[in-house]
C-alpha positions, 0 to 999 in steps of 0.5 A, spaced: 884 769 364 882 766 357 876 762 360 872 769 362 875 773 356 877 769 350 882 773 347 880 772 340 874 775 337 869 773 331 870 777 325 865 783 324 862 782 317 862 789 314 854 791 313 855 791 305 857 785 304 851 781 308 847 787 304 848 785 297 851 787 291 849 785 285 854 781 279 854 778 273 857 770 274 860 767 268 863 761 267 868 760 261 866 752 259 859 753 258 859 760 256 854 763 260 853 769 264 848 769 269 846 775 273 846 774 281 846 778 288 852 776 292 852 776 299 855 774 306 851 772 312 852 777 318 856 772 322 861 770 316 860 763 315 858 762 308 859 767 302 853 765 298 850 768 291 841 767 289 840 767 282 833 771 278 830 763 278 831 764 286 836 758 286 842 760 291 849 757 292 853 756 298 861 758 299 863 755 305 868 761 308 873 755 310 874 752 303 876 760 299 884 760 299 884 767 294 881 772 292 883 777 286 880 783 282 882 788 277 888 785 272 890 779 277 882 776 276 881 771 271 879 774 263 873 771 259 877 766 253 870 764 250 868 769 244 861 770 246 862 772 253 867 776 251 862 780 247 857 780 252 862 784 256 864 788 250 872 786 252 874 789 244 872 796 245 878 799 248 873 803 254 870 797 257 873 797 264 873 790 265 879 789 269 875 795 274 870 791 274 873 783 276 873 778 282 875 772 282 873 767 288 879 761 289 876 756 293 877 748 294 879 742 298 888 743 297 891 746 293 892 743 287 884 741 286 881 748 285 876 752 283 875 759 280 868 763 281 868 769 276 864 775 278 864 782 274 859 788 278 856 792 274 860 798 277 868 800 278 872 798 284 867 795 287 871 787 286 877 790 291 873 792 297 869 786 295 876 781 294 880 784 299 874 784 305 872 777 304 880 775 303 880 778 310 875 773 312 878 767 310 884 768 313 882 771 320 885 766 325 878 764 328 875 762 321 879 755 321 880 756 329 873 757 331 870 754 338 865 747 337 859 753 338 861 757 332 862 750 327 854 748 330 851 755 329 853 754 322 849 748 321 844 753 323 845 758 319 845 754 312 839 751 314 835 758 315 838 760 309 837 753 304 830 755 303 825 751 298 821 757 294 816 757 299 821 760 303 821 754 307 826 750 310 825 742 307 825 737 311 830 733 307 835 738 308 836 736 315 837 728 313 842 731 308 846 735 313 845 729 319 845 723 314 849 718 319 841 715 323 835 717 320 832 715 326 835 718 330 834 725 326 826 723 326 826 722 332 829 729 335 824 732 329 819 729 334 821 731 340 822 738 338 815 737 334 816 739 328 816 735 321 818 729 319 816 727 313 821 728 308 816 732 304 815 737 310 817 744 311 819 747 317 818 755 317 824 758 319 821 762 325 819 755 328 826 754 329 830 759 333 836 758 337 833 755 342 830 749 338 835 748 335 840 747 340 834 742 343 834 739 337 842 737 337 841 735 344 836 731 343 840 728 337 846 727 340 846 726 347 852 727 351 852 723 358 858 724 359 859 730 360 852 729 365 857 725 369 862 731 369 856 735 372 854 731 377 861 730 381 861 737 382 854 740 382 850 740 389 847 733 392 840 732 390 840 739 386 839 740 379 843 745 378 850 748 379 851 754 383 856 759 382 861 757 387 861 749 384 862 753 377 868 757 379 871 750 383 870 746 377 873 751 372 880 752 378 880 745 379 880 742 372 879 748 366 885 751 370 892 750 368 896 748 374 902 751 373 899 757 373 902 762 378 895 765 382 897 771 384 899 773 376 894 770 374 888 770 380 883 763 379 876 765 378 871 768 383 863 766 384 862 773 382 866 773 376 862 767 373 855 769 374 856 772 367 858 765 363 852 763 367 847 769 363 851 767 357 850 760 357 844 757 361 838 757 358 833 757 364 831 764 365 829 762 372 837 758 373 840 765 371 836 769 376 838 765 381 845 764 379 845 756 377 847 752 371 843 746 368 846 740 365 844 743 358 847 749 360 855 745 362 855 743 354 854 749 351 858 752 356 864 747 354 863 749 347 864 756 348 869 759 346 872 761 354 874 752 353 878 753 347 883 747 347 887 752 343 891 757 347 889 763 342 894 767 343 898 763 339 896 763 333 897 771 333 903 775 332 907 774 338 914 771 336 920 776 337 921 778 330 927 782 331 932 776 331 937 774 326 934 770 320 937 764 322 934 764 329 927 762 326 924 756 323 923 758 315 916 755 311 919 752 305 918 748 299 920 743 294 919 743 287 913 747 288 911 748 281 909 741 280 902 740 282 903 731 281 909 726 281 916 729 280 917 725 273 911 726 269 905 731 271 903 739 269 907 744 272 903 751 275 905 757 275 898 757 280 901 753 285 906 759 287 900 763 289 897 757 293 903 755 297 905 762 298 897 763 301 898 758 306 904 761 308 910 759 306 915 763 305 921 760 301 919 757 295 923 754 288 924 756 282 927 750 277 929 755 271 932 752 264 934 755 257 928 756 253 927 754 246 929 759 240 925 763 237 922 766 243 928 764 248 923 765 254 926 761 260 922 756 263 921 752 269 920 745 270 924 738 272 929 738 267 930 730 264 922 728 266 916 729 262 912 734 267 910 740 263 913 747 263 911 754 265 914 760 262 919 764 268 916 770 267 908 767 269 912 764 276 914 771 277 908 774 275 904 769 280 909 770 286 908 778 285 901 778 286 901 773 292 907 774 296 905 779 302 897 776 301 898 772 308 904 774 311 909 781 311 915 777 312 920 776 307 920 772 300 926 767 300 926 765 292 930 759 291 933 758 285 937 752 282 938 755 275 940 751 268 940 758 264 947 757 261 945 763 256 947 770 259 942 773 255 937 768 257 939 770 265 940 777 264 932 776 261 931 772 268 934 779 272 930 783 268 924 780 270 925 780 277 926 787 277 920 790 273 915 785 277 918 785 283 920 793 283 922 796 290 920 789 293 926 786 290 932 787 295 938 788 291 943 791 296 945 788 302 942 793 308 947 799 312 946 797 317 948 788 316 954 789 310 956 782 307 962 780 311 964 775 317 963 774 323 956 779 322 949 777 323 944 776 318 938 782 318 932 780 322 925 778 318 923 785 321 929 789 317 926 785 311 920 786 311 916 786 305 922 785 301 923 778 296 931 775 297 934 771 292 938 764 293 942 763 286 950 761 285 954 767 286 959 769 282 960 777 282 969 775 283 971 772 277 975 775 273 973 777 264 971 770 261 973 769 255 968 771 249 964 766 247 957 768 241 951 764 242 946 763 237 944 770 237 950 774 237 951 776 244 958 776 247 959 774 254 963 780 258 966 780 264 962 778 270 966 783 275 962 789 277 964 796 274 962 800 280 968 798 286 972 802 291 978 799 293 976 797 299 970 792 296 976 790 291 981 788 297 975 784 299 973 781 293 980 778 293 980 775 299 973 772 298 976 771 291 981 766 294 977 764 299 972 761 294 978 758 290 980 754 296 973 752 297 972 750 290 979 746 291 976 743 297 971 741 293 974 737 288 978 734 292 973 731 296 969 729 290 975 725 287 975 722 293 969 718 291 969 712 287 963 712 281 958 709 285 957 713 289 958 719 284 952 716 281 948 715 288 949 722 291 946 725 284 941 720 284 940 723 291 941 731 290 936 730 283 939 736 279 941 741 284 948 739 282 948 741 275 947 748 276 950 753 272 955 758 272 952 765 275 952 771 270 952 778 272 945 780 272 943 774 276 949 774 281 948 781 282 940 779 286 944 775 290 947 778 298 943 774 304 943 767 301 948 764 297 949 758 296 955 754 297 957 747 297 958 744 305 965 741 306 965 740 313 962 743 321 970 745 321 971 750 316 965 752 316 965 755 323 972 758 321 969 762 315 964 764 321 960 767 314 951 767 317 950 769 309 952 763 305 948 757 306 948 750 304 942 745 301 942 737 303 938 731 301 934 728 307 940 722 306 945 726 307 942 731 313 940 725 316 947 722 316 950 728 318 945 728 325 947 721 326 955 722 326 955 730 329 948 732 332 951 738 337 955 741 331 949 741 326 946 745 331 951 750 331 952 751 325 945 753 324 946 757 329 951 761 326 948 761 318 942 757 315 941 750 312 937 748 307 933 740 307 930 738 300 927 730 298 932 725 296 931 725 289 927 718 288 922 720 291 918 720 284 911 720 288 913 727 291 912 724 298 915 727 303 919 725 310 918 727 316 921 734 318 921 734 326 928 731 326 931 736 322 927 741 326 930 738 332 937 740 329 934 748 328 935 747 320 930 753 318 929 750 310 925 744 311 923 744 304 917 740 302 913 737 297 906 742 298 902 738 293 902 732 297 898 733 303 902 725 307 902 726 314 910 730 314 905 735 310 900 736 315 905 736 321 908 743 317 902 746 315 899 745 323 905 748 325 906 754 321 899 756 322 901 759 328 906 765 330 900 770 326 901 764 319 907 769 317 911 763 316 917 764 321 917 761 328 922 762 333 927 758 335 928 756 343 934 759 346 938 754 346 938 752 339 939 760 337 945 761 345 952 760 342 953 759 350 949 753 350 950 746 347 944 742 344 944 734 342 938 733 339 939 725 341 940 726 348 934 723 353 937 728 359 934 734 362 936 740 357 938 746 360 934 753 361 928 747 358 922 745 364 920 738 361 912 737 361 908 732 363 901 730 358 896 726 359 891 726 355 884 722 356 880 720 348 872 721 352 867 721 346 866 724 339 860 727 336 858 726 327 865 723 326 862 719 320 856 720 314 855 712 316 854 709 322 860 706 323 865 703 329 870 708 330 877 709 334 883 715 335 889 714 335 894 719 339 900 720 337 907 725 339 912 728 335 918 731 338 925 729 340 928 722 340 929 722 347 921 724 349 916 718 351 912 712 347 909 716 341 903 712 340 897 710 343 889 708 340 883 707 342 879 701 342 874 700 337 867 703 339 862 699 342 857 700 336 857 703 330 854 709 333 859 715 330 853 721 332 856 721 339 861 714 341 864 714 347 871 710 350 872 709 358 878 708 357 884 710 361 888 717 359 895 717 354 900 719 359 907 723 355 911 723 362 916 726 360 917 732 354 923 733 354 922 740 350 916 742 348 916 747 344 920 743 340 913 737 340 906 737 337 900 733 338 896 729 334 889 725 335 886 722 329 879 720 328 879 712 323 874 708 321 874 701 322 879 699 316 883 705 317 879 710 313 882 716 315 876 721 318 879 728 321 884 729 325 888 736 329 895 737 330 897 742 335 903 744 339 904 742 345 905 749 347 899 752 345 894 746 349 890 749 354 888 744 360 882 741 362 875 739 359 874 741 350 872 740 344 876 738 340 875 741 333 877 736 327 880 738 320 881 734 314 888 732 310 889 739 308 888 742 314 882 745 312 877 746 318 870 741 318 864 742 321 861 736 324 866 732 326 868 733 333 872 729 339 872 731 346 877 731 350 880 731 357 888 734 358 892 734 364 899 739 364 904 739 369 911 741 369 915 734 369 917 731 377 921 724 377 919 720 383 925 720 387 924 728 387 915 727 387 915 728 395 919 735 395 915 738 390 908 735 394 911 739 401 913 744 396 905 744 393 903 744 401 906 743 406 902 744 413 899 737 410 905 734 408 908 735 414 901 734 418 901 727 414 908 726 415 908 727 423 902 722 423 906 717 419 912 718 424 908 717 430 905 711 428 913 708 426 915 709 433 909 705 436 910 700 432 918 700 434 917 701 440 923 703 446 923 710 442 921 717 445 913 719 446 915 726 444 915 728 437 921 732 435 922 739 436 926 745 434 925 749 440 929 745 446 934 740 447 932 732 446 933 726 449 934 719 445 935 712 448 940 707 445 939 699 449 934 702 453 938 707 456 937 714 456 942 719 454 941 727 455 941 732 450 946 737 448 943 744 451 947 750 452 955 750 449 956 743 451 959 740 444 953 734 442 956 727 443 956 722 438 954 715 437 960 709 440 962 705 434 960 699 439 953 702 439 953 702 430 956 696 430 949 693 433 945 698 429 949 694 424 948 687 426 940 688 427 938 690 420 942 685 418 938 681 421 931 684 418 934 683 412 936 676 413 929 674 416 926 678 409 929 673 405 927 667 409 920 669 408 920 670 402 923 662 400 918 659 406 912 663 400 916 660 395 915 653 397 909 654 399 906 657 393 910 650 389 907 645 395 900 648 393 901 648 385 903 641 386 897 638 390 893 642 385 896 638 380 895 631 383 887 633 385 887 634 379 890 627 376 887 625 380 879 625 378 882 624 371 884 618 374 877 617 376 875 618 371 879 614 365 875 611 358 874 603 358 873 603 366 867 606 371 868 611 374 870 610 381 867 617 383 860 614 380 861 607 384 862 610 390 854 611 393 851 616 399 856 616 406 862 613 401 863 619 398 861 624 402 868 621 406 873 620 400 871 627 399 873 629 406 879 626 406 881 629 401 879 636 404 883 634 409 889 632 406 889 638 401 887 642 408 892 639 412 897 642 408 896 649 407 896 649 415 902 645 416 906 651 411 902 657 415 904 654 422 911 653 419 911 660 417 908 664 424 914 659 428 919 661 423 916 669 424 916 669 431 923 667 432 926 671 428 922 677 432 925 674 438 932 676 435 930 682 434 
């Protein structure tokens, strides 16, 4: 059970690195070269270096994305550092000698810290140690405890030259309510004047946590505490601890016999880890100090931890898997004006993506170097081979699974692409698959390999065109002639092949034809605007199409012809628009056609802003390219990098069953139970939030679902909180109920924290299969999913498998059937004393049973005599009784009617009444009335208005009493 052995554990620091190296940092802008030691603290948290003058600097282990050493590290332009580090004599070693520490908020806003050591090789144990790091999933997946011990941590390290801790700091680190921090400094008696110091021994561990106690009080999980700790008792024992953690920590759905609920003696160990009385520990209790930090351990991850390992099937074939894809990745802005970067090929395949898109076009003479950029824009180029070189050195840095370059070529010079093939081949080398495997030829009716099979290999998607005959010779510029496109090395089989995929091809291409010119020329000119220049690409020569095998491209004619070719290597791009059109008109055949082979979904082309649209409809259709815009960190964004940072971040996700079963069917629009799926039922209670602002603010959390069309309401929000108290609110709200979740692997949850006036201030998207039940903080992150460390919310979460109403009370006889049945024989009992003329004896399996029909006694069936059944006169009777009921329901409900209107319309008279007495121009009557005058108009009309109310109630009871005479 995770809550006693947490699946996940803390990063070990190796011991040189929290020892120290020294380094000299330089910087190229300013042309200085500073000698440093660079550390890490012990528990990971901060990579940090000191300078000679003492002063040190701080690398929060969340914001490094990359690391680089040797040739792949950043070289000194400026002439005088390149002096200082002799990079003119030919032995100087400089590369052996290199880091570079890459960090920042996203991807796109960057900063590089340059490091050289003064011996060899000690960069690469350095880069890739600290790499390993950062990207441990604890690192931005940590517990509340850890993001609270590292305000400790940087505290004691921050240290004035005294080697004190000043007090300003902690106003720096909690600047919300200075007040509020002066007094927790008082009551931990310590300084707190803001030129104070504090020594670092007089803040241990425990002191601190006293300090943020005090801070930030947490009343709410006082209450908590109280209702399951012993009555006029301080304290919780270990069977209250074990009773509150199989009560609320526990997920109900569990099974008790696989996964046993915790014992008394099981929890005493959370007990020696978390109470902070020694006295409590000895004897087996916890405090209430000691149930916050427990609920901030990491036993009380919200997150099921396992989830963000490796724990997909990785063996099935390719299109079974959701794919982390982009769009344009080389553009760092807009899609029309902006600086393309070849540094956003490392940064997005960093985080995890595993296809990204290359825009090649013919380079300029004399060089004729390939480019790549947004053709008929004003963004800026990069050179093809700079992209390729950045692609080489990051592919396999996050995850081993296979690369996906996606091509959409404008090189119409065939020595320029062949230059392209050239490249791939030499900087890729053995990665680089170019031969389709043994064991999954190129033919029909095959499936693709799995990610498993192309483990560390990079696949290119680029037209194909290895089938057509000799093209006429044509010279370009600079003399080349254009040869055949027809592979030299063919046997007689793949020559037979080839010409039926040669015809076939040629039908598709009439087809294609065709179907264009059906099209009138608006909307020629709507679909181009819409595709951007995907639909200018140029024809494939040899050298490219001989790189392509398990993705080729192909232009989509229809679901029919499709499913009749049965080809799992072509694939198909789409525009969101025309996606979109196609789910609306046949979602069911979407589906299936992912199942066979795979789609490719890109953003319209007037999405100028490099916005992004929502991929969870796609998702629900199991296209497995949802290609974004990473530079763009929108809400559709946020929701792709949540999703793929579990499954080990290695960029693919498994489909569910029945979206990878050719036997099953899916309609991604149907509001009904799908089949092999259990629906769940969320509920989610928004208690209170800790330091979710540096001002004090008023605060409120939106909860929102993503999933099917068919799933419940999506969105929620708190109120406002009370005050502009933003170190500990609290909502008494009631919880956000999700009744029914139709797939829940297919949905995610996300809370946000807003400021008043809609400023954004965190937030968490999660899986809904990756949620735990029960009390737990929620640690926030920031826009680009990077992890914060103040910023938390604290949640209650309730999952259970969805039950409709009319099916609620099998499930509770099921849960509990001695009380079900025990409830049910009361309720039965006291029915029958209600009805009367019915039998005393309860009903029994064991023996015969005697029953009355008008009063009579009738015997009960014993031995082999056949039972006797009711007359139909008897029915008939039965009949006319609950017509009766029925009819005299219906006049008690009109006498209620009536009764309720006789009542309105006294109220109205009274009151027009007392208007009347009161009208301008003339005394008021009531006024002129004097002494015993008033006390009987007053009387009398109490009486009227009394008098009424007992007239319709007797009317009711006489009416009640003969229809029960009747009866």
């Amino acid at each position: 059970m995770s809550l006693l052995n947490p699946v996940l554990q803390p990063p070990e620091v190796k011991a040189y690195l929290s020892q120290g190296e020294r380094f000299i940092k330089w910087d190229d802008e300013t042309a200085i070269a500073s000698p440093v030691i660079l550390r890490m603290d012990p528990k990971g948290y901060y990579l940090y270096w000191t300078y000679q003058s003492k002063e040190m600097e701080f690398l929060d282990i969340t914001s490094i994305r990359d690391t680089r050493f040797g040739k792949f590290a950043k070289i000194p332009k400026s002439q005088k550092l390149r002096e200082v580090f002799n990079m003119d004599f030919p032995d100087n070693h400089f590369l052996l000698k290199a880091l570079t520490v890459v960090s920042g908020p996203d991807m796109v806003d960057l900063t590089f810290h340059n490091f050289v050591s003064y011996k060899e090789n000690v960069g690469k144990d350095w880069a890739e140690d600290v790499l390993a790091l950062a990207k441990h999933p604890l690192t931005a997946n940590a517990p509340r405890s850890t993001f609270l011990d590292k305000i400790l941590v940087k505290l004691k390290k921050h240290l004035n030259p005294e080697g004190k801790i000043p007090v300003k700091n902690f106003f720096q680190m909690f600047p919300a309510d200075r007040k509020r921090v002066e007094g927790a400094l008082t009551v931990c008696h310590l300084p707190k004047g803001k030129n104070d110091a504090i020594n670092p021994e007089d803040l241990p561990e425990s002191v601190f946590k006293s300090f943020l106690m005090s801070l930030c009080p947490r009343p709410e999980i006082d209450e908590i505490f109280t209702s399951y700790h012993a009555k006029a008792k301080p304290y919780m024992t270990k069977e209250h601890l074990a009773k509150f953690i199989n009560q609320k920590q526990r997920d109900s759905r569990l099974n008790s016999l696989l996964f046993p609920p915790a014992r008394p003696d099981q929890v005493q160990g959370l007990i020696d880890k978390y109470e902070p009385s020694v006295i409590n520990v000895q004897r087996g209790q916890l405090s209430p100090e000691g149930m916050v930090w427990f609920l901030c351990g990491p036993e009380n991850s919200l997150l099921a931890q396992d989830k963000l390992l490796l724990h997909h099937d990785m063996t099935q074939p390719l299109n079974h898997y959701f794919i982390n894809s982009s769009h344009n990745t080389y553009l760092t802005a807009g899609q029309f004006s902006g600086l393309s970067s070849a540094e956003m090929y490392r940064q997005v395949l960093l985080s995890g993506c595993r296809c990204v898109e290359l825009d090649c076009w013919k380079g300029k003479p004399p060089e004729e170097e390939p480019i790549i950029t947004h053709g008929f824009t004003m963004t800026t180029d990069i050179l093809f081979k700079e992209a390729i070189e950045a692609i080489a050195e990051s592919a396999f840095k996050t995850s081993p699974y296979p690369v996906i370059l996606s091509f959409e070529n404008h090189v119409d010079s065939p020595r320029q692409q062949a230059k392209m093939a050239e490249y791939c081949r030499v900087m890729f080398g053995d990665t680089l698959l170019t031969e389709p495997l043994e064991r999954f030829p190129l033919k029909p009716g095959l499936p693709l390999p799995s990610p498993e099979d192309l483990r560390g290999k990079i696949l290119i998607k680029n037209k194909k065109n290895q089938f057509s005959g000799p093209a006429a010779p044509s010279k370009e510029p600079g003399g080349d002639t254009e040869g055949s496109c027809l592979p030299s090395a063919l046997t007689g089989e793949d020559i037979v092949w080839a010409a039926e995929e040669g015809a076939e091809l040629e039908e598709v291409e009439e087809e294609e034809d065709e179907e264009l010119g059906n099209l009138d020329e608006e909307e020629m000119k709507k679909m181009q605007s819409d595709e951007g220049t995907a639909g200018l690409e140029v024809t494939a020569y040899e050298e490219m199409s001989s790189l392509v095998n398990y993705i080729q491209p192909t232009k989509f004619i229809s679901f029919e012809l499709s499913a009749q070719k049965n080809r799992s290597y072509v694939i198909s791009s789409f525009t969101e628009l025309k996606a979109c059109d196609l789910l609306s008109k046949a979602s069911v055949q979407f589906v299936d056609y992912n199942k066979r082979q795979m789609s490719r979904i890109y953003p319209k082309g007037t999405r100028m802003d490099s916005s992004n649209y929502m991929p969870q409809m796609f998702w629900n259709a199991g296209c497995q390219m949802v290609a974004l815009n990473f530079q763009t960190m929108d809400l559709p964004m946020q929701q792709n990098m949540a999703l793929f940072e579990f499954n080990g971040q290695s960029g693919y996700l498994l489909k569910h069953e029945f979206m990878r079963r050719p036997d099953k069917q899916f309609n991604p629009f149907s509001v009904d139970r799908i089949d092999v799926v259990v629906a769940t039922t969320l509920s989610i209670t928004v208690i209170s939030g800790q330091f979710l602002s540096e001002r004090s603010v008023r605060t409120y959390v939106e909860v929102e679902l993503f999933g099917l069309p068919g799933d419940p309401k999506r969105r929620y929000r708190t109120k406002l909180s009370p005050s502009t108290n933003s170190i500990n609110p609290v909502w008494k709200e009631e919880p956000f109920v999700f009744e029914k979740i139709l797939v829940p692997e297919l949905a995610s949850l996300r809370v946000a924290v807003m400021e008043e006036g809609n400023k954004f201030l965190g937030h968490r998207i999660i899986p809904i299969n990756a949620l735990n039940s029960g009390y737990h903080h929620l640690c926030l992150h920031s826009e680009s999913n990077m992890a914060l460390t103040m910023p938390a919310l604290f949640v209650f979460l309730e999952m259970k498998d969805y039950v409709p109403d009319t099916w609620a009370d099998l499930t509770v006889a099921l849960a509990n059937p001695i009380k079900y049945f025990s409830a049910h024989d009361k309720k039965s009992v006291k029915l029958k004393e209600a009805m009367g003329g019915l039998p005393e004896k309860p009903f029994s399996l064991g023996g015969p049973v005697a029953c009355q029909v008008n009063g009579a006694p009738v015997p009960s069936n014993s031995g082999s005599e056949e039972p006797k059944t009711t007359s139909m006169e008897e029915l008939r009777e039965l009949k006319g009784i609950v017509k009766l009921q029925r009819r005299q329901e219906k006049e008690l409900r009109e006498l209620e009617r009536r009764g309720e209107r006789r009542q309105e319309e006294l109220l109205r008279r009274g009151t027009a009444q007392l208007a009347e007495l009161g009208t301008p121009g003339r005394p008021c009557l009531w006024r002129t009335l004097q002494g015993p005058r008033r006390i009987r108009a007053l009387k009398a009309w109490t009486h009227e208005y009394r008098s009424s109310r007992i007239g319709w109630s007797r009317s009711c009871s006489s009416r009640a009493r003969s229809s029960t005479g009747a009866s």
